[in-house]
BAFI-3210 file (N, C-alpha, C; in Angstrom, 3 decimals, decimal comma, padded with zeros to 6 digits):
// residues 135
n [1|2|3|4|5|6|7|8|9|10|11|12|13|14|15|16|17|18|19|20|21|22|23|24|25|26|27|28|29|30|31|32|33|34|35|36|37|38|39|40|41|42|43|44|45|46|47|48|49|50|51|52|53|54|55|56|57|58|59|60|61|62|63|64|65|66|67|68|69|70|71|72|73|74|75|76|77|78|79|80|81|82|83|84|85|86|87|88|89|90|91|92|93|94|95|96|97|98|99|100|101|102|103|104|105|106|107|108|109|110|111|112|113|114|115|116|117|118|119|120|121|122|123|124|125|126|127|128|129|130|131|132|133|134|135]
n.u [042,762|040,226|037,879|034,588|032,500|029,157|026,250|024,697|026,425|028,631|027,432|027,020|029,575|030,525|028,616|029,611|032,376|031,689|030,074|032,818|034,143|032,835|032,777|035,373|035,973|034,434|035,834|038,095|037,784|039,147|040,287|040,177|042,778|045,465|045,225|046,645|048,038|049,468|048,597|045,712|045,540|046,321|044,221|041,662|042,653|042,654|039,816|038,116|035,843|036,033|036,508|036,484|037,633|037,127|038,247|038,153|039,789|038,497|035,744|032,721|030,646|032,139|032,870|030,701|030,342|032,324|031,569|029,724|031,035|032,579|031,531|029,774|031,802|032,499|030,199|029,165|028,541|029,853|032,526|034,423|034,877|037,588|038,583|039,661|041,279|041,723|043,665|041,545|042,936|046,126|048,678|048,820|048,294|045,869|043,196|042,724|043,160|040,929|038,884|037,821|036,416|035,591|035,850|034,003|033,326|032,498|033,670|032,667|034,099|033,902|036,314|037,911|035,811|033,722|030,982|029,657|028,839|029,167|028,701|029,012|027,228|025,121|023,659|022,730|021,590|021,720|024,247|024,688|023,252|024,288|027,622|026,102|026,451|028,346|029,206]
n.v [118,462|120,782|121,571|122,792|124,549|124,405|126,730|126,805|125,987|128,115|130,061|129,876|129,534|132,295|133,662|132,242|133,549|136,364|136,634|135,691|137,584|139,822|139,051|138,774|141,659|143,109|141,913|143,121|146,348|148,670|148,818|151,031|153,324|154,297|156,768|159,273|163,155|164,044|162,416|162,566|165,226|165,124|163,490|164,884|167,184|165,714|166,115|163,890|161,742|161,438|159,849|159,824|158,002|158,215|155,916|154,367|151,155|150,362|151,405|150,555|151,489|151,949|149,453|148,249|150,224|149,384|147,319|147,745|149,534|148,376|146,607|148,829|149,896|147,843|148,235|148,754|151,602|152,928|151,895|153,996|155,528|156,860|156,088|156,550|155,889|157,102|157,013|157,267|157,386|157,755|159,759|162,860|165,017|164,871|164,711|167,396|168,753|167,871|169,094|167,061|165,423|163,259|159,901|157,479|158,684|159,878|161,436|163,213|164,090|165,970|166,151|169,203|169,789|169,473|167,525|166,384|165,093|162,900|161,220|158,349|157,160|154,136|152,742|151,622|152,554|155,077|155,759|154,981|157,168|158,986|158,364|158,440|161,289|162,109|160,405]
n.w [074,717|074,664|076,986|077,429|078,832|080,112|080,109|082,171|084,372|083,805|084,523|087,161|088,132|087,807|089,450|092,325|091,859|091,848|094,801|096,711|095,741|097,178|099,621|100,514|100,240|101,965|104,117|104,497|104,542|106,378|109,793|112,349|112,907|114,452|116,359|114,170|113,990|111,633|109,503|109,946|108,946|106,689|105,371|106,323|104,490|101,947|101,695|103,030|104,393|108,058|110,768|114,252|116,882|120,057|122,776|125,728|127,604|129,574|129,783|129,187|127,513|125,375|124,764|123,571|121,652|119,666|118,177|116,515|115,226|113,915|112,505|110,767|109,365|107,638|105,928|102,750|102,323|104,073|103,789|102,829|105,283|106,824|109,481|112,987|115,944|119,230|122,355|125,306|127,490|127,472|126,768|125,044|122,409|121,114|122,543|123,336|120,904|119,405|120,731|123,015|126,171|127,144|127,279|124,951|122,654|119,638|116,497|113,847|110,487|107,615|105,580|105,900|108,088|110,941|111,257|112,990|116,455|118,998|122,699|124,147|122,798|121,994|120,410|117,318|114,849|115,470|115,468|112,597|111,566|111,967|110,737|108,029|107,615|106,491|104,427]
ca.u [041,399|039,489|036,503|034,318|031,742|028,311|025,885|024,483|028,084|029,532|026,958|027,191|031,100|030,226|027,994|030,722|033,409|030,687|030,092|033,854|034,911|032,159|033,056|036,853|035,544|033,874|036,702|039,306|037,805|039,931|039,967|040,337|044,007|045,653|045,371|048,124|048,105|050,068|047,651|044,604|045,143|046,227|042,398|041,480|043,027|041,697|038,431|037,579|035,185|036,809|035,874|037,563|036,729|037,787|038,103|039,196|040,041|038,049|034,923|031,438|030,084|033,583|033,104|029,492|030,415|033,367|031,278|029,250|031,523|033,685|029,864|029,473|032,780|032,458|029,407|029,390|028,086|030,812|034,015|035,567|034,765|038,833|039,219|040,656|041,047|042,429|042,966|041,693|043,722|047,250|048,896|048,969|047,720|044,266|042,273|042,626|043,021|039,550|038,332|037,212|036,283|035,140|035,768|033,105|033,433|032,230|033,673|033,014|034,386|034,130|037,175|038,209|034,520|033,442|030,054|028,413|029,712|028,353|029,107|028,433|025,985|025,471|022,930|023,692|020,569|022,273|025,528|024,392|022,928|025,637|028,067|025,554|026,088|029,773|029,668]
ca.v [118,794|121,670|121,178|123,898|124,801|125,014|127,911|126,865|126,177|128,981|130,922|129,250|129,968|133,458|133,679|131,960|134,303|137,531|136,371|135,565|138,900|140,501|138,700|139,732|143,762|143,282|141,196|143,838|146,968|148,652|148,969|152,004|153,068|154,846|158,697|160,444|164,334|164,462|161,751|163,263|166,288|164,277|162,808|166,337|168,140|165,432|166,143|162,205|161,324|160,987|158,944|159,426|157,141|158,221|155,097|153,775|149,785|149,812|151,986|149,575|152,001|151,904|148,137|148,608|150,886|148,702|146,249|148,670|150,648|147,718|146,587|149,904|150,217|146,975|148,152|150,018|152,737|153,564|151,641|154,720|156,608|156,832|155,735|156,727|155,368|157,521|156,004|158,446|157,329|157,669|161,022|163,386|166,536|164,622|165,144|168,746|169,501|167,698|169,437|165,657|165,845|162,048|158,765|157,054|159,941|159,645|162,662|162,845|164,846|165,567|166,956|169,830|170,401|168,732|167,466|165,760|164,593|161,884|160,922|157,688|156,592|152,989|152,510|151,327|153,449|156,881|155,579|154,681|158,349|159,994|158,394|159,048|162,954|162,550|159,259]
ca.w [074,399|075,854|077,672|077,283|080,304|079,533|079,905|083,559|084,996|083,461|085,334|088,930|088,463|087,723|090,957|093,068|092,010|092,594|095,909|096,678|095,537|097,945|100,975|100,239|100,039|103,058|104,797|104,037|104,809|106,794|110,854|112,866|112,785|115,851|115,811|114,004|113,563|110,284|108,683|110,110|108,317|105,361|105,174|106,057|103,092|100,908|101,645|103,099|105,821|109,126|111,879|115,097|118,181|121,406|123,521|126,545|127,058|130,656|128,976|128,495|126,375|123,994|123,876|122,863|120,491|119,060|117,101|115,754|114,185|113,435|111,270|109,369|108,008|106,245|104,845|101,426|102,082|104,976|104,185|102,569|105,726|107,393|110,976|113,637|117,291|120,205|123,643|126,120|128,755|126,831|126,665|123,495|121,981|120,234|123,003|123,307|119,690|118,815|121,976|123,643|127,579|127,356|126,671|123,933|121,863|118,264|115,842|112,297|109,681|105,759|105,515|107,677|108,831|111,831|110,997|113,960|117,362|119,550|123,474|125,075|121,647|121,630|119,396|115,865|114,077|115,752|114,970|111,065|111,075|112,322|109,592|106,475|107,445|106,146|103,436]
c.u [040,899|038,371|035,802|032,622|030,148|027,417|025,288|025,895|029,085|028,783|027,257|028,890|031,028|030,163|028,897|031,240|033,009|030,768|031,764|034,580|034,033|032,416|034,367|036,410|035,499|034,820|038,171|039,076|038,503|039,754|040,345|041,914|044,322|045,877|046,713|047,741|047,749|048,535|046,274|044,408|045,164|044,705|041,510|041,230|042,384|040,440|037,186|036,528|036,268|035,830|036,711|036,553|037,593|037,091|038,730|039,092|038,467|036,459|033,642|031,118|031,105|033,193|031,518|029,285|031,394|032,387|030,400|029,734|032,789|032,655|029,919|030,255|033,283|031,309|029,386|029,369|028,967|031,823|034,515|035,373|036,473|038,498|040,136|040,496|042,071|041,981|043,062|042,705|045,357|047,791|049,214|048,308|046,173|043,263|041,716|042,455|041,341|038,320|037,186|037,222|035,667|035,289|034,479|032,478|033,647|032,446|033,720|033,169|034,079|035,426|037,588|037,178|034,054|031,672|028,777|029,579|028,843|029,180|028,394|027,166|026,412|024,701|022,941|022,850|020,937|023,383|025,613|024,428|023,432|026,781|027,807|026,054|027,283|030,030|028,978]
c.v [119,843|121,846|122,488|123,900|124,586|126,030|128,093|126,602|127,532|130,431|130,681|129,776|131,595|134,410|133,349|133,071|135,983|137,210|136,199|136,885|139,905|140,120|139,190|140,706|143,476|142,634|142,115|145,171|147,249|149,480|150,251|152,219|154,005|156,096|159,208|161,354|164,243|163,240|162,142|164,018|166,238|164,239|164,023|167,607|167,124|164,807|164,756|162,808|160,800|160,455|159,225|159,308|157,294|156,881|154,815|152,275|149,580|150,840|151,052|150,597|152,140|150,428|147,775|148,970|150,243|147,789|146,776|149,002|149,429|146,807|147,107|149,698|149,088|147,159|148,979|151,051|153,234|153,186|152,414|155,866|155,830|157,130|155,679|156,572|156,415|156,775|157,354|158,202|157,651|159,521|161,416|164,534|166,233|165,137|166,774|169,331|169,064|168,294|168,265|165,756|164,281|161,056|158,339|158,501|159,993|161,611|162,925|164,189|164,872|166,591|167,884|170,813|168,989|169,006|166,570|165,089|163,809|161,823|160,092|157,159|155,490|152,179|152,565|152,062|154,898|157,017|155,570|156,112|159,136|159,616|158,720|160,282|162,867|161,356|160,045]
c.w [075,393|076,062|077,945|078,663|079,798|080,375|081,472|084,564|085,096|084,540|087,034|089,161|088,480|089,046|092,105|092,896|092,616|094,491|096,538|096,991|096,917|099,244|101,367|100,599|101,231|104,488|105,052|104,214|106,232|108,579|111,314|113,045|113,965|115,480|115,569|113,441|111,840|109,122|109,008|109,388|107,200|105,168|105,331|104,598|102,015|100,724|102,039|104,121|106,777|110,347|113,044|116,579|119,459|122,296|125,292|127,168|128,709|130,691|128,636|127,751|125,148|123,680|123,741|121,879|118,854|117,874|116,274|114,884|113,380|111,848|110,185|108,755|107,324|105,267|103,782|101,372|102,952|105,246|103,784|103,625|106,586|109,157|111,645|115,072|118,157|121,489|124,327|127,618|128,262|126,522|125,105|123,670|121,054|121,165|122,404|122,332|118,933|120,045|122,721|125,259|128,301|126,991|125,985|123,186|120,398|117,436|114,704|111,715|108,493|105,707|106,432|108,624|109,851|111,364|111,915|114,880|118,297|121,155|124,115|123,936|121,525|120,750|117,813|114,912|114,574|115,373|113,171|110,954|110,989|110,801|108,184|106,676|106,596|104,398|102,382]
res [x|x|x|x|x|x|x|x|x|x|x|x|x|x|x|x|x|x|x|x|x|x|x|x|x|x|x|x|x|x|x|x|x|x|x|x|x|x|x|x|x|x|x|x|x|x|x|x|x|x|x|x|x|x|x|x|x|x|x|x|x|x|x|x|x|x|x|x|x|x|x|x|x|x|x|x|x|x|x|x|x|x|x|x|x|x|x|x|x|x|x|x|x|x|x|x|x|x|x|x|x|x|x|x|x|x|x|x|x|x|x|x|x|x|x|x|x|x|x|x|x|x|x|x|x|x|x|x|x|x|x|x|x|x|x]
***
């Protein structure tokens, strides 16, 4: 026999699975990934928002900035912006090529236009404003 739902159940299951699915999205957006060139320019060429967070582990204003930005990009309006973490203490060619002179170093892109740059911003309403320029 099949037991058929009725019209307030069928809704509450509805609502559950809505909610469910939204906590997922938001559970799954995706964290800052460690700076690579070749994928930089990837996200570059196709025209994304870029994010790139110069850090370093012994930095209070990086771990200020960390939960912030770890915030936005679950929220809608800025999980398809692409993240990217450099450690400033770690050797490479990111510094120099994003011309960076500082640890807590916020650099956003739409593609291969640099569209706003931040140093030492720990405030989550300069940080928001800064990402709209590019989402």
């Amino acid at each position: 026999m099949v037991r058929s739902l009725d019209p307030y159940r069928l809704f509450l299951h509805a609502c559950f699975a809505l909610l469910a699915a939204a906590f997922m999205h938001s559970a799954l957006a995706a964290p800052a990934q460690p700076y690579d060139e070749a994928a930089f320019r990837k996200a570059q060429q196709e025209g994304k928002a870029i994010l790139v967070e110069v850090h370093a582990d012994w930095c209070s204003a990086c771990a200020k900035q960390k939960p912030i930005l770890e915030s936005l990009g679950k929220e809608p309006a800025f999980d398809k912006v692409v993240r990217f973490k450099v450690d400033f203490d770690k050797p490479g060619t990111a510094l120099k090529t994003l011309r960076v002179t500082s640890q807590a170093t916020l650099v956003l892109f739409k593609g291969d236009k640099e569209v706003a740059r931040s140093t030492f911003d720990t405030r989550d309403e300069s940080i928001r404003a800064m990402l709209a320029k590019a989402a």
